[in-house]
C-alpha positions as CSV (number, residue, x, y, z in Angstrom):
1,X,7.7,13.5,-0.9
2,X,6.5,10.0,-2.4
3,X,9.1,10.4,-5.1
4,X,8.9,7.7,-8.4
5,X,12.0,8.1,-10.3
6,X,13.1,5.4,-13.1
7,X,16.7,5.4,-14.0
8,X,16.3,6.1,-17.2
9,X,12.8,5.9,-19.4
10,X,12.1,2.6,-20.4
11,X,11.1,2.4,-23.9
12,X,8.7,-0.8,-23.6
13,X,6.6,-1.3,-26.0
14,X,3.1,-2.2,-24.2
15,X,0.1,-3.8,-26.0
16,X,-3.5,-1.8,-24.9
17,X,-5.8,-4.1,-22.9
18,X,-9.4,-4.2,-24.0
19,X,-12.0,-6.7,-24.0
20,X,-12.8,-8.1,-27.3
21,X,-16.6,-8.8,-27.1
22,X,-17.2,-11.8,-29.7
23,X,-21.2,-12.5,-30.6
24,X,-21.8,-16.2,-30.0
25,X,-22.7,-17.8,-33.0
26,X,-25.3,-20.8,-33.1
27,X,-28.9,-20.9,-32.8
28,X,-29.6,-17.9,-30.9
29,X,-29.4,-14.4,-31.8
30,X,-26.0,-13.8,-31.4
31,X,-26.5,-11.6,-28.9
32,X,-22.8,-10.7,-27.5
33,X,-21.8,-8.9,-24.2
34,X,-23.7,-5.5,-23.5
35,X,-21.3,-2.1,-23.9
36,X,-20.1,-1.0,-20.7
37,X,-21.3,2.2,-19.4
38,X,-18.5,5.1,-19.2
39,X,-17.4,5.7,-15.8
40,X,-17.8,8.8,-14.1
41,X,-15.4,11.4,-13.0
42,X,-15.1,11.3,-10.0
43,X,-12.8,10.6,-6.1
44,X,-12.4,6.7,-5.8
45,X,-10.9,4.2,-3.4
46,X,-10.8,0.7,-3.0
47,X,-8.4,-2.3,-3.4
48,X,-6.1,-3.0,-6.1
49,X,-4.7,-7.3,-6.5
50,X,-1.7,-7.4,-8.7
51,X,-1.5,-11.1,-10.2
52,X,1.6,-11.9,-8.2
53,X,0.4,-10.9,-4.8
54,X,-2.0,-13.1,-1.9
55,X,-4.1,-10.1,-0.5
56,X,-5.3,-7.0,-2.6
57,X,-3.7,-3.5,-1.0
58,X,-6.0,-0.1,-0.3
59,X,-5.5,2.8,-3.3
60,X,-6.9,6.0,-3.6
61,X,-7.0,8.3,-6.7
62,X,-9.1,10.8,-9.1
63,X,-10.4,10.7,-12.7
64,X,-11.3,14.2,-13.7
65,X,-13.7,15.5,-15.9
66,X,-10.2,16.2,-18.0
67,X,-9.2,12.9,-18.4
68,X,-6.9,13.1,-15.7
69,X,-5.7,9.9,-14.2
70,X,-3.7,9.6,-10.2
71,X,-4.0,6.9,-8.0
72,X,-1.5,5.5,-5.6
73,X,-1.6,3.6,-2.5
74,X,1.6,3.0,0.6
75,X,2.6,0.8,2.5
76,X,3.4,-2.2,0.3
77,X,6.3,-3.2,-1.5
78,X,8.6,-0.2,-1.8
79,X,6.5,1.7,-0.1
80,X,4.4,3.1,-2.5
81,X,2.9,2.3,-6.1
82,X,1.1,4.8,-7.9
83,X,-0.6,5.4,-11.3
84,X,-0.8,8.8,-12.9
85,X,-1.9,9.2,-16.4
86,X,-5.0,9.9,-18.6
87,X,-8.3,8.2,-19.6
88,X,-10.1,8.1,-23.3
89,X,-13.7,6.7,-22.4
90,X,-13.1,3.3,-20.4
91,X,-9.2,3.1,-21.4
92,X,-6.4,4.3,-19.2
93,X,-3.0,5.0,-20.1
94,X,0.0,6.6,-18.2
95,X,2.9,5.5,-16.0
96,X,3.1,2.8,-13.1
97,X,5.4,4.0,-10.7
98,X,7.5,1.2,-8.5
99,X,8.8,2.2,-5.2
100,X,10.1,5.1,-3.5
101,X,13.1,3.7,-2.3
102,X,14.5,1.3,-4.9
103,X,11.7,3.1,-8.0
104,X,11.5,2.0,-10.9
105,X,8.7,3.1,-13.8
106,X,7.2,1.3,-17.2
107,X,4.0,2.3,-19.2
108,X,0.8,1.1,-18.3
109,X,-2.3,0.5,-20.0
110,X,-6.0,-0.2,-18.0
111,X,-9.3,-0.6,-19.0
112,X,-12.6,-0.3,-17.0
113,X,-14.3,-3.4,-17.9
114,X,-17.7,-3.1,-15.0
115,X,-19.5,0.0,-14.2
116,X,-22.7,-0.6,-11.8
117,X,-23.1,3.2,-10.0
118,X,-20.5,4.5,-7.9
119,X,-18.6,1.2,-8.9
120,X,-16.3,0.2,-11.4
121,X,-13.8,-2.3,-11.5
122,X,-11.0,-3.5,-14.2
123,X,-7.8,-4.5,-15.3
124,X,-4.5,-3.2,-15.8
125,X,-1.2,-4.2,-17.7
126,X,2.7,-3.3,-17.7
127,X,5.7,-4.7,-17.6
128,X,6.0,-4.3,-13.6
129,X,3.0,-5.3,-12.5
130,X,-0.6,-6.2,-13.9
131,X,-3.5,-6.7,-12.0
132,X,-7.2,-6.2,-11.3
133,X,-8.9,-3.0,-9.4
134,X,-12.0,-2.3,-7.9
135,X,-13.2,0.9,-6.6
136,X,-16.1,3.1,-5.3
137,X,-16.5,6.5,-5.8
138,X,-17.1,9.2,-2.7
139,X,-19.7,11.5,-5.0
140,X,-20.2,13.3,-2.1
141,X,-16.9,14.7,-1.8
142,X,-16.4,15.3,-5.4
143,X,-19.4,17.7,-5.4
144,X,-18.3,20.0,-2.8
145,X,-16.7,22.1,-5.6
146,X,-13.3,23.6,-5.9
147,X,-12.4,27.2,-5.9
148,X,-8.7,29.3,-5.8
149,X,-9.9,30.8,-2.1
150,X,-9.7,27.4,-0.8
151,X,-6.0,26.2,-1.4
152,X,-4.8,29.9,-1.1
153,X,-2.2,29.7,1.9
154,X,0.4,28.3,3.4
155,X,0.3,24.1,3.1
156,X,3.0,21.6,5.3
157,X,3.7,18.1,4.4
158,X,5.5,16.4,7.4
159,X,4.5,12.7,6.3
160,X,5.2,12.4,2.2
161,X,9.0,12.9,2.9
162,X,10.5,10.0,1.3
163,X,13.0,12.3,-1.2
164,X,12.2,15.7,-0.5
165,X,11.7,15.6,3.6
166,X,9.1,18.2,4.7
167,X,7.9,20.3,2.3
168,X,6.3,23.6,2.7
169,X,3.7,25.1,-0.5
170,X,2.7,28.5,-0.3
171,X,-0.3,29.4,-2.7
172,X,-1.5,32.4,-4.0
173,X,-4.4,33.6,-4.5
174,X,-4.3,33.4,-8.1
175,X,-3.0,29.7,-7.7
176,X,0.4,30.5,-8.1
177,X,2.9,28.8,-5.6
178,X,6.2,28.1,-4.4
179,X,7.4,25.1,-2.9
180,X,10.6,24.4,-0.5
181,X,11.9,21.4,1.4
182,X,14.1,20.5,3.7
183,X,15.9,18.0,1.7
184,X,16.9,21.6,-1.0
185,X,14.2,20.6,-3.3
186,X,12.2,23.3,-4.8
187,X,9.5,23.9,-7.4
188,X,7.5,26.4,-9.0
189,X,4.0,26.2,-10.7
190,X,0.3,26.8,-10.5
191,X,-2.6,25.4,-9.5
192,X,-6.1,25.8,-11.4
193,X,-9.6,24.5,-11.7
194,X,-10.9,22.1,-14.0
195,X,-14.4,22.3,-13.2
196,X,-15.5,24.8,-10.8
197,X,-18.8,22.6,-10.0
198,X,-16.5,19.8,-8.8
199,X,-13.9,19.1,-6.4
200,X,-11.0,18.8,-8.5
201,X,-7.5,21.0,-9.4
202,X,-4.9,21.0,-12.1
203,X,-1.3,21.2,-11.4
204,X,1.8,22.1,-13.6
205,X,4.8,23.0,-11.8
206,X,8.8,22.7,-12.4
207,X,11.2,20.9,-10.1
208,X,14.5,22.5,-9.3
209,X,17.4,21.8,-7.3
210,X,16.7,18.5,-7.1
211,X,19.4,16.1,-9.1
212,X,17.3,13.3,-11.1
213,X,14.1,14.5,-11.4
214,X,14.4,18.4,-12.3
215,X,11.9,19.3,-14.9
216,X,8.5,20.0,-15.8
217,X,5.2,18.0,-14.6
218,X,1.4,18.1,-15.0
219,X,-1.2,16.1,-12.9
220,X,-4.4,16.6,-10.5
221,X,-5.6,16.9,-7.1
222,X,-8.3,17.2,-4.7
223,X,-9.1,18.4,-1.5
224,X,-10.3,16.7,1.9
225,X,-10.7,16.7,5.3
226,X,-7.6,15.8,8.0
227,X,-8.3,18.1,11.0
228,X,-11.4,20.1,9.1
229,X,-13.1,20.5,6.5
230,X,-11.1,20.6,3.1
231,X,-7.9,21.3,5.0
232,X,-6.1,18.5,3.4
233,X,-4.8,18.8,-0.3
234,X,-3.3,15.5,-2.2
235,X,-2.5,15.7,-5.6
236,X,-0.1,13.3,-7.9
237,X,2.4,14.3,-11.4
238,X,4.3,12.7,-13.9
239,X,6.1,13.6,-16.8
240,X,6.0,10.0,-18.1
241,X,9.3,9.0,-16.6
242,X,9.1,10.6,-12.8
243,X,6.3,11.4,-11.0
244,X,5.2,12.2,-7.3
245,X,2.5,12.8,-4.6
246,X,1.9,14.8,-1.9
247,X,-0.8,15.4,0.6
248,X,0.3,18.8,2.5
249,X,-2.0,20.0,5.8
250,X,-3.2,23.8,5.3
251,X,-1.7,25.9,8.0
C-alpha cells in the first residue's frame, strides 16, 4: 500500500493560485489574455517539476467527469508524492501527500493555466512543495467505458506494499468489496461508476485495523492493461489528512 499519513492535520491556511489576467492599457485595444479552455476529464500522464528540484519526475492521475482529482508518481523523494482532491473548472484543490516512509500532508491548491487538445499544463501551490505540471491525456483509454462486470473478482496487489504489505480486494458483483493484507489491515467499501460511457470508478471504503489511519475515504480509479486488457485497477483516496493508492492485478 502507498500509504500518506500526516501526523496530525495541518491547519495551514493556503492562498488559491489563479492567474490574474490584467488588460494592457495604452494605445491599443486593451485586449488582455484569451480565457483558457476547460480541461477535459479524462486519464493523464506526464512530468511534474517542483521549484526546488533539477529534473521534472513522471505522474500519472485522473480528473473525472465528477470533479474527482488523483495523481501520484514513485520513485522520488520518499518514495511517492501524490495529489488527490477535486477540480471546480480550471482550479484544483485537495491534499499533497509527502512520502510513504517519513509522510507528511498540507493543502494544495492548482490551477490549469494552458489547454491546447489532449494537453494541459499548470501550476500548483502548498506549503510542501509547489511546482509546475504538464500532462497529456490517453483519450483512448478513457473511452473504453467502465462497467461493475469488469472489476468483479478477486484483485492482488504485491507491489503497493509500503504500509499494508500485499493486499488482496475481492469485488462483488454489485461493487461491494472486502480488502485484507498481510500487514492486518483491512477495509470495507464499494466501488461504482461515475459515467458508464467512460473509463472511470468511484470508491468509498473504511479502513480498519490499521492504527493511524482508520476511518472513512472517498476517491477514483481506472482501469488498464498489465498482463491484458483492463486487468490492472489503480485508484487513489483521501480524507483530507491520509490518503493512499493502489494498483491490484485481477486474478
Amino acid at each position: 500500500m502507498r500509504k500518506f499519513r500526516s501526523s496530525a492535520w495541518m491547519k495551514i491556511g493556503v492562498t488559491l493560485f489563479t492567474l490574474a489576467l490584467t488588460a494592457c492599457g495604452g494605445g491599443g485595444g486593451g485586449g488582455g489574455a484569451p480565457p483558457v479552455p476547460i480541461a477535459s476529464a479524462g486519464i493523464y500522464s506526464g512530468t511534474v517539476t517542483p521549484n526546488s528540484a533539477a529534473v521534472p519526475f513522471f505522474v500519472v492521475g485522473l480528473m473525472t467527469t465528477d470533479n474527482r482529482v488523483g495523481f501520484f508518481a514513485s520513485g522520488i523523494v520518499n518514495d511517492t508524492v501524490a495529489v488527490i482532491g477535486t477540480r471546480s473548472n480550471n482550479t484544483i484543490t485537495g491534499t499533497l501527500f509527502n512520502g510513504a516512509y517519513n509522510p507528511s500532508a498540507a493543502p494544495m491548491s492548482g490551477q490549469i493555466t494552458s489547454v491546447s487538445g489532449n494537453n494541459i499544463g499548470g501550476v500548483y501551490t502548498s506549503s510542501i512543495e509547489s511546482g509546475s505540471f504538464s500532462l497529456v491525456a490517453d483519450q483512448n483509454l478513457y473511452s473504453r467505458g467502465a462497467s461493475l462486470a469488469k472489476i468483479t473478482g478477486t484483485w492482488v496487489d504485491a507491489v503497493h506494499t509500503s504500509g499494508a504489505g500485499t493486499t488482496t480486494w475481492i469485488i462483488q458483483p454489485n461493487g461491494a468489496f472486502s480488502m485484507a493484507s498481510v500487514s492486518g489491515c483491512a477495509a470495507t467499501g464499494v466501488f461504482s461508476l461515475i459515467d458508464a460511457s467512460k473509463n472511470e470508478y468511484g470508491v468509498n471504503l473504511t479502513v480498519t485495523n490499521c492504527p493511524g489511519v482508520n476511518g472513512a475515504y472517498i476517491g477514483a480509479g481506472a482501469l488498464s492493461d498489465f498482463n491484458a486488457t483492463d486487468d490492472m485497477f489503480t485508484f487513489m483516496f483521501s480524507n483530507g489528512t491520509a490518503g493512499g493508492a493502489f494498483a491490484p492485478i485481477k486474478q
